[in-house]
N, C-alpha and C positions, 0 to 999 in steps of 0.2 A: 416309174420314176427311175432312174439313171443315176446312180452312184460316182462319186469322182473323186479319188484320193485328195486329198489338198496337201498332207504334208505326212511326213512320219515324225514321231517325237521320242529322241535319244536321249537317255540321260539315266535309265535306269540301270542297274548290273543284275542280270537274271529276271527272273520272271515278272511282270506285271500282274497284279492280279485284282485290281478294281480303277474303275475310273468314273470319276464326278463332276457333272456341273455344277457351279454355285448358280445360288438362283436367280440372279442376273445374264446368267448365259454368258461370263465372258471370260472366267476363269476356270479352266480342267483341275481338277483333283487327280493326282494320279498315286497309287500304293504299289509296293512289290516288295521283292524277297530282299532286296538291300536294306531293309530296315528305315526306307524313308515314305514319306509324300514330299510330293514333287507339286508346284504350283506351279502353271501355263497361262502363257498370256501370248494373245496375237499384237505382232508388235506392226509397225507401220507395213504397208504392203499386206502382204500375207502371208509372211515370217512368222512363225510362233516359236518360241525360247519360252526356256524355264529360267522362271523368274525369283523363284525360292525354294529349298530344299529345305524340310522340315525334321530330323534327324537324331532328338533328342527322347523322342519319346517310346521307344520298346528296345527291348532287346532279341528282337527276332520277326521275323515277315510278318511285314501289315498286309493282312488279308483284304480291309475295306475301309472305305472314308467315305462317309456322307457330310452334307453340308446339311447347317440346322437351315429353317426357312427364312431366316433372316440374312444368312449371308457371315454372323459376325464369327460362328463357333465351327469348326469342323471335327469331326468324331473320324479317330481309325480306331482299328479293331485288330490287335495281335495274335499273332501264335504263343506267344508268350503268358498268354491269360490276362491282358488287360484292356482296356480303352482308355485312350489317351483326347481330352480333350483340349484341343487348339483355337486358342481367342485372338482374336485379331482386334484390340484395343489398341487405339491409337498409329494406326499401321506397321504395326508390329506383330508378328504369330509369334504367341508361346502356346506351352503346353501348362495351363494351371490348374489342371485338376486330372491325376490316375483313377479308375475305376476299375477294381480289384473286386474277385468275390467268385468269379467262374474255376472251376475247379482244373481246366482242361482250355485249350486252346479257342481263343475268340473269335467268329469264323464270321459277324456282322456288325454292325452297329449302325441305327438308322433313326433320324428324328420324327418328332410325329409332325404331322400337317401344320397344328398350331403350336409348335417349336416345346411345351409345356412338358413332353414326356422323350425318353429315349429306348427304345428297347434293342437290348445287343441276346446274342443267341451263342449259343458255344457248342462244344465235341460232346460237352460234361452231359447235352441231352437236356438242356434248362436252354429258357429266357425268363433275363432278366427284365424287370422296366422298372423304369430310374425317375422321379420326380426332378424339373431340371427346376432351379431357379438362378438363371444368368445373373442377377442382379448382384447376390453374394456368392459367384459362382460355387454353388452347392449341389450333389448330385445327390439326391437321396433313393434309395432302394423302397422302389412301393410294393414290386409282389415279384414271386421268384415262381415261374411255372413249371413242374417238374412233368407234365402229363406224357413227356416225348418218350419214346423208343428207342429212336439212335438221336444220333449228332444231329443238332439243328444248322439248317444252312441260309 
């Protein structure tokens, strides 16, 4: 199979350092050292523009951003120590819920298959996993796993 560029995507300052589909395949997740996500969309032809810059939620390089399997929520994961989750209610992204608790810089954050759990990992040498219930978005702390040696990635 044969590779073929289709386009490059500008918009970040410094480093990129995760990139995500949502689970429809139609919209890129993008994280870096500017302290945003960046949301892409191919626009007519096969133009892709960034469509929304997400920008309120760390105060230092988002390391990763998963999308939950529904498409509504998307998780980054800071240097900062936190995870910042982004809802997309009524076509609109906020960030309505911080998750705080890692001692040391937040290096993932990823949902589970059936969107029910989230588990992020950090430098501190822990993962977390988090009971989600999107309904009243509430993120509850179900077990903290300390078994690591170094920084989990």
């Amino acid at each position: 199979m044969k590779l073929k560029e289709e386009c490059i995507l500008r918009g970040h300052k410094g480093k990129v350092w995760c990139c995500s589909w949502n689970p429809k395949g139609d919209i890129l997740a993008t994280s870096g050292e500017d302290k945003t996500v960046r949301l892409w969309k191919k626009e007519a032809g096969s133009t892709w523009s960034c469509h929304l810059v997400l920008s309120e939620g760390h105060s230092r390089t988002i390391r990763s951003v998963s999308w939950s399997p529904c498409g509504n929520y998307l998780a980054s994961a800071s240097f900062d120590g936190t995870v910042a989750i982004w809802n997309n209610k009524g076509g609109s992204w906020e960030c309505n819920v911080t998750l705080e608790g890692h001692e040391n810089e937040v290096k993932c954050a990823t949902f589970s298959r059936s969107g029910l759990f989230l588990a992020t990992c950090s430098r501190d040498k822990s993962v977390w996993l988090w009971d989600v219930d999107n309904d009243d978005e509430e993120y509850m702390c179900a077990s903290v796993l300390h078994s690591h040696t170094q920084d989990v990635k």
